[in-house]
N, C-alpha and C positions, 0 to 999 in steps of 0.2 A: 504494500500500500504506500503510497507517495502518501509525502507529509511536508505540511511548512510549517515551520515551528520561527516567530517572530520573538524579538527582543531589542531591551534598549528603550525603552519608552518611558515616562516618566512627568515628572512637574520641574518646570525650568521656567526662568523670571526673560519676560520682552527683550529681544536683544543676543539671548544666550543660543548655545547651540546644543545640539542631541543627534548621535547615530544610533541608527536602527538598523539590524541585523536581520535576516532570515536566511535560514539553513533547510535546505530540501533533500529528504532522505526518500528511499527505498527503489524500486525497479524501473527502469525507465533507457531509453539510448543517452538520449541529450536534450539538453533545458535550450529552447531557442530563446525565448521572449522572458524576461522578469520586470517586475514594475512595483510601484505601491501604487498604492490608494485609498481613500480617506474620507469618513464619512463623519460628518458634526451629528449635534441630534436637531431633527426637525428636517434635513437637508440630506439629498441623495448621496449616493457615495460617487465620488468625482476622482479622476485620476491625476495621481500626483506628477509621477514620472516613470518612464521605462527605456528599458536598455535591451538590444538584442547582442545576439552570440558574436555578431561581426562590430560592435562598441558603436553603434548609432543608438543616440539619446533621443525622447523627446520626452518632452516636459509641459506643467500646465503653466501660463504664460505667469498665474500669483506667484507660482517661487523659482519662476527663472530670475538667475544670477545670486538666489540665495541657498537652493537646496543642491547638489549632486547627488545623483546616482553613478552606482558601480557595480560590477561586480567579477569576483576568485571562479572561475569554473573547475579550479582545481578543487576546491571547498564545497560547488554548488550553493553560493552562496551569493546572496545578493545585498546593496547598502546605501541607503540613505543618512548624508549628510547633510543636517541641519543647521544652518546659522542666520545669526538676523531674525530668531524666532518672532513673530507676533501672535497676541491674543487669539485671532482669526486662524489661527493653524493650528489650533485645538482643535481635538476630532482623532477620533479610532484609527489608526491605519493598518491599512492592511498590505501584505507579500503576494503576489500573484505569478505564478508561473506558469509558462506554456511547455509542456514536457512535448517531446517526440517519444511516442511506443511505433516501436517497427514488429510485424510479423509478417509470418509466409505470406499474406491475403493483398496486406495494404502497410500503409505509413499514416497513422493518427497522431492528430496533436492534441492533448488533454490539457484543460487546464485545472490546476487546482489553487484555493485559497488559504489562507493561512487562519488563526485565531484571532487575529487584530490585535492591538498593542497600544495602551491608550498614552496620548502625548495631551499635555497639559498647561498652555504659557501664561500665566498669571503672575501677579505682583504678590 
């Protein structure tokens, strides 16, 4: 069973910064696509940013030039790099992967979700 297991999240003052981590285990070929994503309450869940396996970024236009993503495919691991936090980027985030399963039949790409990881910027 694939899994993403999120971490790194936390309460940090306007201004400060937070990385968050997510690690992807169990059967699979290769993670094409990773990304977060981020849901306040009241408000849908909106994406943050993502990265494919060849290191093309995009991002949601509120934290470019403040957040990066990355990420180890030696690890399976993907990373969000917070700074410049504001109040407004409170909200659950969440790890998103697009795994590749190959068999005899076909080439499927599955995605799965992570548990969320609540991030908090207040005074």
């Amino acid at each position: 069973q694939v899994q993403l297991v999120e971490s790194g999240g936390g309460l940090v003052q306007p201004g400060g910064s937070l990385r968050l981590s997510c690690v992807v285990t169990g059967e699979f070929y290769q993670i094409s696509t990773m990304g977060w994503y981020r849901q306040a309450p009241g408000k849908e869940r909106e994406l943050v940013a993502t990265i494919s396996r060849d290191l093309v970024t995009n991002s949601a236009d509120s934290v470019k030039g403040r957040f990066t993503i990355s990420r180890d495919d030696a690890k399976n691991s993907v990373y969000l790099q917070m700074s410049s936090l504001k109040p407004e980027d409170s909200a659950v985030y969440y790890c998103h992967a697009q795994v590749t399963v190959i068999t005899t039949y076909s080439v499927l790409a599955n995605s799965y979700w992570g548990q969320g990881t609540q991030v908090t910027v207040a005074s």
